[in-house]
Structures are given as C-alpha cells and as structure tokens.
FIMARKOL-303877 format. One line per field, with one value per atom (N, C-alpha, C): x, y, z; atom name. Coordinates in steps of 0.02 Angstrom, whole numbers, plus 50000, padded with zeros to 5 digits. Each point is the difference from the previous one (the first is absolute). Layout:
px (X,...)
py (Y,...)
pz (Z,...)
atomo (CA,...)
This chain:
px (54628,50035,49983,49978,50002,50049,49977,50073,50042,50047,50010,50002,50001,49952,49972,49943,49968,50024,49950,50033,49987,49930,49964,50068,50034,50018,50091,50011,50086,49982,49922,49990,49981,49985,49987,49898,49982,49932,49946,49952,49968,49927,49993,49919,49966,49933,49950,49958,50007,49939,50024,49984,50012,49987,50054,49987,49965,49983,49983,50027,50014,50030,49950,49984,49935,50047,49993,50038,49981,50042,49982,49957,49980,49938,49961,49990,49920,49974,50053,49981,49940,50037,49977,50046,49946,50043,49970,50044,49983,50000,49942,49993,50015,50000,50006,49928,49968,49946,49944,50047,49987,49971,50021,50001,50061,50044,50075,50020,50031,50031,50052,50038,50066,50046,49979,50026,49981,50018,49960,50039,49952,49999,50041,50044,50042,49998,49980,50001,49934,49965,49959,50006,49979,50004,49935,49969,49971,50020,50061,50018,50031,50016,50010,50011,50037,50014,50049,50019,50076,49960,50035,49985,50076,50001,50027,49985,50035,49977,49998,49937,50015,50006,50034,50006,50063,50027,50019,49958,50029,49958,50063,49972,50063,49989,50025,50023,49939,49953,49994,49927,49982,49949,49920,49954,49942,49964,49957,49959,49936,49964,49928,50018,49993,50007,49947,49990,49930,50043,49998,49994,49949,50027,49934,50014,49978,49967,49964,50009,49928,49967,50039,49988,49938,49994,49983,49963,50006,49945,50019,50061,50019,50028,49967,50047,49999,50050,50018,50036,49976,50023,50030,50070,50047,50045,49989,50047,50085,50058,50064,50048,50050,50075,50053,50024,50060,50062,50007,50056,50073,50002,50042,49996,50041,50009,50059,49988,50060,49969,50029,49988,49977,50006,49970,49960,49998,49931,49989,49932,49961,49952,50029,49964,49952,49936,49969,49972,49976,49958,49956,49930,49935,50005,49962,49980,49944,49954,49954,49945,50024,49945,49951,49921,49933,50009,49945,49970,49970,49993,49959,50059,50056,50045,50052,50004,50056,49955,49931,49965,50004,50000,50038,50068,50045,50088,49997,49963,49990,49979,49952,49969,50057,50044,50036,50071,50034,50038,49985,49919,49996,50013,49980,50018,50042,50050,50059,50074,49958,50051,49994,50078,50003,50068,49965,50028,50049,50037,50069,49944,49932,49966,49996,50003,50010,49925,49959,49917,50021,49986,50012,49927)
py (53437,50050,50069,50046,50061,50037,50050,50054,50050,49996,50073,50062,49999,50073,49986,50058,49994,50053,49977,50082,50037,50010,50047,50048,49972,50037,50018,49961,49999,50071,50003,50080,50044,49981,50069,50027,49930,50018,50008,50022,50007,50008,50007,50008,49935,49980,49976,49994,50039,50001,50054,49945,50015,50081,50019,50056,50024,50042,50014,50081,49994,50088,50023,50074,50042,50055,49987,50043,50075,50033,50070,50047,49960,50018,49985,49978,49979,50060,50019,50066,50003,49932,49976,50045,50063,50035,49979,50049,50002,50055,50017,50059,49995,50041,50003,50015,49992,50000,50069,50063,50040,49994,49977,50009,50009,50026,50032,49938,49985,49940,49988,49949,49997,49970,49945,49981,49947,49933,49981,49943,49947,49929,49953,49969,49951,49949,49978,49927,49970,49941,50010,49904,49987,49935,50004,49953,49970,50044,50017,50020,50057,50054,50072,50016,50054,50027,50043,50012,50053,50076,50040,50049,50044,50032,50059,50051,50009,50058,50083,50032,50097,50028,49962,50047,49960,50002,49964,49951,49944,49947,49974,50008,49970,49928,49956,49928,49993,49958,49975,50058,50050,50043,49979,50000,49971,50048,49975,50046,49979,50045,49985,50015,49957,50010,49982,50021,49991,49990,49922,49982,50025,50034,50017,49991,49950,49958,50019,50045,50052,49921,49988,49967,49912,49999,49957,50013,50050,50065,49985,49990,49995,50017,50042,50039,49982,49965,49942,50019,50044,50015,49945,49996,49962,50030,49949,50007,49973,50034,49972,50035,49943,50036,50000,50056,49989,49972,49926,49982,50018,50041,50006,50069,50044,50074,50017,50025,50047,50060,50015,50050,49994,49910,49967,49960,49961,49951,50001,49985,50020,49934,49940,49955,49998,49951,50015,49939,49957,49967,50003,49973,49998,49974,50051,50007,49975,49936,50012,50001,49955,50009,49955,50024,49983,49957,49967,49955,50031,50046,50045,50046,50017,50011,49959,49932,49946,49977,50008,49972,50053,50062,50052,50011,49976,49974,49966,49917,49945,50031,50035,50045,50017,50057,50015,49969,49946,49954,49976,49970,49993,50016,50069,50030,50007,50018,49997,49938,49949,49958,49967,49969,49999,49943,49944,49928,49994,49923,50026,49954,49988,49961,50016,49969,50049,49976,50040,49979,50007,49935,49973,50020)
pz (55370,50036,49972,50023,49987,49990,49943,49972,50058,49993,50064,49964,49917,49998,49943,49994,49930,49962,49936,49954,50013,50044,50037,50052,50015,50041,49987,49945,49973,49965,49956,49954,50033,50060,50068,49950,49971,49954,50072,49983,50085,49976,49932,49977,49970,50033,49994,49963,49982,49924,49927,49954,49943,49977,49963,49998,49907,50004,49922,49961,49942,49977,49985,50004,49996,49947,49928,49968,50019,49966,50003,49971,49932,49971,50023,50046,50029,50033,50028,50039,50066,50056,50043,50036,50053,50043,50068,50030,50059,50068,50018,50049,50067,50022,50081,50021,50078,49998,50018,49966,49978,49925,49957,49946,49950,50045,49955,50001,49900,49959,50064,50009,50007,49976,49939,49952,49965,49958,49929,50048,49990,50015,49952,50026,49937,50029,50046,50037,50039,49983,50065,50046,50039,50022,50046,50024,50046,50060,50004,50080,49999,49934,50003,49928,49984,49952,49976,49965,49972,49961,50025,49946,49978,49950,49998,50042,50032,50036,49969,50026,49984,50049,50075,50046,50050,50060,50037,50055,50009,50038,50067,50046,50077,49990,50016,50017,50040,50020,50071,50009,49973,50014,49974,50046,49969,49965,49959,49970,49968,49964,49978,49928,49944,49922,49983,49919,49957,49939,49967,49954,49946,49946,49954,49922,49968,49956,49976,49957,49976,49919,49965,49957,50046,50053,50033,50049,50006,50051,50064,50026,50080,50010,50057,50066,50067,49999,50063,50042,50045,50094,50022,50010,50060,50034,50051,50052,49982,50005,49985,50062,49993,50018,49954,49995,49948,50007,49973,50012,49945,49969,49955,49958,50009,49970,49975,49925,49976,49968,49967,49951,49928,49985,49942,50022,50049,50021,50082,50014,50056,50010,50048,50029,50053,49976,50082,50010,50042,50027,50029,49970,50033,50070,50036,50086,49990,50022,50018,49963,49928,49941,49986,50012,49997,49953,49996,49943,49952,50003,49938,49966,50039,49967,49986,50026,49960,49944,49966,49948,49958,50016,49943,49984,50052,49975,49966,49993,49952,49934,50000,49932,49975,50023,49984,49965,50052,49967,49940,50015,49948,49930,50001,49932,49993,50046,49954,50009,50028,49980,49941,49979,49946,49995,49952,50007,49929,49996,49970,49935,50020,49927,49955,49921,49931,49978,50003,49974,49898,49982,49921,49975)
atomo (N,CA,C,N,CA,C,N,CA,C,N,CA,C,N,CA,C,N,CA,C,N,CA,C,N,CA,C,N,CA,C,N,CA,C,N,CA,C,N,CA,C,N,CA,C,N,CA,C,N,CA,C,N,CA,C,N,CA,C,N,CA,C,N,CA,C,N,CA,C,N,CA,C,N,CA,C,N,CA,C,N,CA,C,N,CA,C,N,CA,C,N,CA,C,N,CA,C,N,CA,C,N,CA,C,N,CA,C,N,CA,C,N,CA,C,N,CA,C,N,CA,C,N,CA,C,N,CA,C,N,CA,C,N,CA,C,N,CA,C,N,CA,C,N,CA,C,N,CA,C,N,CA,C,N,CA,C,N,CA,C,N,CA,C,N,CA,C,N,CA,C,N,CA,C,N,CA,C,N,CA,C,N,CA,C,N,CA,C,N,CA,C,N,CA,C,N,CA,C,N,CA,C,N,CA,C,N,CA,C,N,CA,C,N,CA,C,N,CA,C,N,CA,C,N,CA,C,N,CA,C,N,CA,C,N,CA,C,N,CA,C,N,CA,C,N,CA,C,N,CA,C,N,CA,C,N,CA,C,N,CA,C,N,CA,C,N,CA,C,N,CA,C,N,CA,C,N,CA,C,N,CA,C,N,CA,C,N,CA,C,N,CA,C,N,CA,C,N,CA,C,N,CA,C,N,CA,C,N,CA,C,N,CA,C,N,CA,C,N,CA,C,N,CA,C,N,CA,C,N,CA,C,N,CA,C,N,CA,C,N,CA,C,N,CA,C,N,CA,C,N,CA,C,N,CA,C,N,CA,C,N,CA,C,N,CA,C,N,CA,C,N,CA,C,N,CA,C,N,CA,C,N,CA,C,N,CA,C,N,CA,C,N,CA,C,N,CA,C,N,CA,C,N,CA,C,N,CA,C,N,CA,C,N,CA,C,N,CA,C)
C-alpha cells in the first residue's frame, strides 16, 4: 500500500539535488551579464545556487548570471530564475543548462564538496 504522504511533502522539501556550501573564503562571486559583481556564492547544486546578495533580486524574474571561479578559471554564463530573495540570501534555478555548462557545475561541486570522512 502506498504512503498518503511523504516527508517530501509533510517538510514542504521540494529540492532535487544535493546541495553543497561554497565558503566565503573561496571568494566564488558572481556577476551580472554586464560584468557588475552581484554577490558571493554560498551554495551550489546540479539545479541552481544561493548567493549573498549586493543588490536586490524579484521572486520569479529571469536572468543571465556568470559564475566566476577565478581559482579554477570559470566563467560560467547561465540562464536562471530566481526563486527565493531577501536581503541575506538570493536563490536561483538553472533555465536551460547545456552540457558544457552542467560539466563545469560538476567541476565545481566538486571542489567544494565536502564529506563527513576523517582521512587517518
């Protein structure tokens, strides 16, 4: 017999893919596709990202961002909508993201995820 709910939906949880912390020393920012910062990356997943924000962001508004990774040499043009804005954090989800840019998200996770293993 099947559940009539999951935890999925008792925690109102709604994300898909694992997420990872992008400390603040890393100093993974991020531009608009001008060039002007708009704020430092603390989150990234498979399917978007968090930042601090240095400016205001609307709910629901699409846009063009550049991930930049200077320590890794990437500057990664995407497409997002922002699902989530305050005045301390700024959500978005990838629109529409290539294969050449979900293999530089992977790069990226990569580095900075980080497992609960104690290397002896």
């Amino acid at each position: 017999m099947k559940p009539l709910f999951s935890a999925k939906s008792i925690t109102g949880e709604r994300r898909r893919h694992e997420r990872v912390e992008v400390s603040y020393t890393a100093q993974v920012h991020v531009t608009d596709d001008k060039g002007k910062r708009v704020g430092v990356l603390r989150q990234l997943s498979r399917g978007g990202f968090m930042i601090e924000p240095e400016r205001e962001f609307k709910e629901g508004n699409k846009l063009k961002l550049v991930l930049v990774d200077r320590s890794e040499n990437i500057r990664l043009t995407v497409k997002v909508v922002t699902r989530y804005a305050d005045i301390r954090r700024a959500g978005f989800e990838f629109e529409g993201l290539d294969i050449e840019s979900a293999i530089e998200v992977g790069i990226m996770i990569g580095k900075y995820y980080q497992t609960d293993a104690v290397l002896a």
